[in-house]
N, C-alpha and C positions, 0 to 999 in steps of 0.2 A: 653416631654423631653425623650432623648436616654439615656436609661443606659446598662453599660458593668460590666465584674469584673476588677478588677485594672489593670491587664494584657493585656485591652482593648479584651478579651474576648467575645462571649456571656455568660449571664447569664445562669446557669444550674440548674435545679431542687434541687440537694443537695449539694450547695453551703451554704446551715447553718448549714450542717454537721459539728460538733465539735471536733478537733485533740487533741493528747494527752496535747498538748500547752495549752487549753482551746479556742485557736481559731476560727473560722468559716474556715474551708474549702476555700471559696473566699469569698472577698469583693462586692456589689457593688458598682459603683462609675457613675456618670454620664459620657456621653459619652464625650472622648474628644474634637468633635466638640461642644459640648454643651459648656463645660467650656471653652471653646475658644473665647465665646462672652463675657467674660467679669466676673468680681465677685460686690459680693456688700458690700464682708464685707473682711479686710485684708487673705489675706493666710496664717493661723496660725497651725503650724505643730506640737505643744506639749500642752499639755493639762495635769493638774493635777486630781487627784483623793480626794476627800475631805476627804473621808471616809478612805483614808488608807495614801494619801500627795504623793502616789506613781507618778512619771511623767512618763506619755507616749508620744512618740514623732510615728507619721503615716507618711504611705505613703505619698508621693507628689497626687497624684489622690482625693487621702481620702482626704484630706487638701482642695483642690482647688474644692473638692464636695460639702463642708461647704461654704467655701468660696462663691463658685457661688449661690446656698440653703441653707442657713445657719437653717432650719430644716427638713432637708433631711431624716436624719437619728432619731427613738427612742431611742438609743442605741448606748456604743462605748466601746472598751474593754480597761481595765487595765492591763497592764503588771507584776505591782506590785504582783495584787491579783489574775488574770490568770482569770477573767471573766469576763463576760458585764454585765454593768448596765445602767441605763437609763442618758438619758439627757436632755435635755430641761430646763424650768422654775425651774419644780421640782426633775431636775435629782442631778447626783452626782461628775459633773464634770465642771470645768472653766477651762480657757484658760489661760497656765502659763503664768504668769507676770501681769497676771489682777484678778477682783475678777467678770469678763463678762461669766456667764453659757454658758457652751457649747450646740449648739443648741437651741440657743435662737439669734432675730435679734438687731441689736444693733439700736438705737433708737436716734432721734434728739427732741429737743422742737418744735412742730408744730406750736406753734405761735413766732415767730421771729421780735421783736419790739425793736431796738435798742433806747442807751441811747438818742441821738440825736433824735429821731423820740418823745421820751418823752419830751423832754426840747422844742421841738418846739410845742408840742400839748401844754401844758402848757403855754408857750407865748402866743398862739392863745386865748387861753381862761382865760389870764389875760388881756389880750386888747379889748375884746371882738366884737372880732372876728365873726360873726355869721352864717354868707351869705352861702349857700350851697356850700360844700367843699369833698374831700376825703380825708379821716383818715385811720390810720392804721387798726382799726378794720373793717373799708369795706375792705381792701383790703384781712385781713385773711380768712371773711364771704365768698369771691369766692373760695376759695381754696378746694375741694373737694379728691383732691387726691395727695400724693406727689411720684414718684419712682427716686431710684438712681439707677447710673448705673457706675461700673469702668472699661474702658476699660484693657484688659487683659496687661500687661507686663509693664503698665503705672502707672501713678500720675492722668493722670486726671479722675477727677467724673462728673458726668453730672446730674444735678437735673432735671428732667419735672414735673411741676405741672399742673394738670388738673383742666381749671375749671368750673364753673357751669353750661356754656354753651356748655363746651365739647370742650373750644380751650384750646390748651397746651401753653404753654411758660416754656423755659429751661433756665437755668443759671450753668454757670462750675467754678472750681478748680482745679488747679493745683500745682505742688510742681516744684521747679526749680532742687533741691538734691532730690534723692528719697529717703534718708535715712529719710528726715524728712514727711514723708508721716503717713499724719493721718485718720483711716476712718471717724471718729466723727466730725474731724475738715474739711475735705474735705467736708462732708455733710452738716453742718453747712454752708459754703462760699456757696457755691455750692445753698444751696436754698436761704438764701439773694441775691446772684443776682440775681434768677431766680424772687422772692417777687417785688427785685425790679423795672421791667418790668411792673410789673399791674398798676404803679403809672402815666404813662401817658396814658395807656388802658381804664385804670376806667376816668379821665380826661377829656378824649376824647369821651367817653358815655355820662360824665354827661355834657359838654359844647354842645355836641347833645339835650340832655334835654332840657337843660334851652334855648337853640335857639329856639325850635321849642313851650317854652312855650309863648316867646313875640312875634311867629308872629301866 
């Protein structure tokens, strides 16, 4: 990845020089070709301080460097208290209006098994049902990898999940209003339909199986 300072700058030797402000000298920020492909988590421009309630609101660069790497950065400064402190897991900072730490990635349930997928497994195995089949838990066991992807100025997200064999299959989300754009909920849709792809993949393996066991 390219990185500049906010000013789309190069990066300088004493840009962590600190101003009477308490500031850094320059920021960096990834390059804006880089942030141009897209973020994975909303571009969120204020941020509170836990330790003191202060809000700081950053530059649009700074925002959308989160946004693209959501832990880009160890560190981010308060305005309230005129220094940096950390961020992350165990830093000292969330994202106003949530209780989401700054510099941390926002996160989905990796196994995704809706209600319907239960009521059917349970019919199956009230009637019993037995004959070689695919279940939802085969179909989690392929899944090795999940990445999202937002493209930049839009609603939609795009899931690829990789899997054990190294083939991907994708499934998307979108919003019709952008105002109601959600990451968590984006990401969520977005890997159910990607899941739900394997259901005729794994199908079509195992009706390969079982052909080539009766001849």
């Amino acid at each position: 990845m390219k990185t500049t300072l906010t000013d789309g700058s190069p990066v300088t030797a004493d840009h962590r020089d600190i101003g009477a402000d308490g500031q850094q000298k320059g920021y960096v920020v990834l390059s804006a070709e880089d942030r141009a492909k897209g973020f994975v988590q909303p571009v969120r421009r204020s941020y509170v301080h836990l330790a003191c309630g202060g809000v700081t609101t950053m530059g649009l660069a700074i925002a959308e460097t989160y946004a693209r790497s959501p832990d880009f950065y160890a560190g981010t400064f308060c305005c309230n208290c005129g220094a940096h402190f950390p961020v992350g897991a165990d830093g000292e900072f969330v994202w106003e209006g949530t209780d989401m730490k700054v510099g941390t990635i926002q996160t989905i349930e990796e196994t995704v098994v809706s209600k319907d997928e239960n009521a059917i497994e349970s019919e199956i195995s009230r009637k019993g049902l037995t004959a070689p089949r695919i279940t939802p838990d085969m179909l989690d066991a392929e899944i090795m990898a999940t990445e999202f992807h937002v493209f930049a100025g839009s609603c939609l997200t795009v899931c690829a999940l990789t899997l054990r064999n190294g083939f991907t299959v994708t499934g998307e989300s979108a919003c019709a209003s952008p105002e109601n754009f959600d990451a968590a909920i984006g990401q969520k849709i977005a890997r159910a339909n990607a899941r739900e792809k394997l259901w005729p993949l794994l199908g079509f393996r195992l009706r390969d199986q079982l052909s080539a066991e009766v001849s």
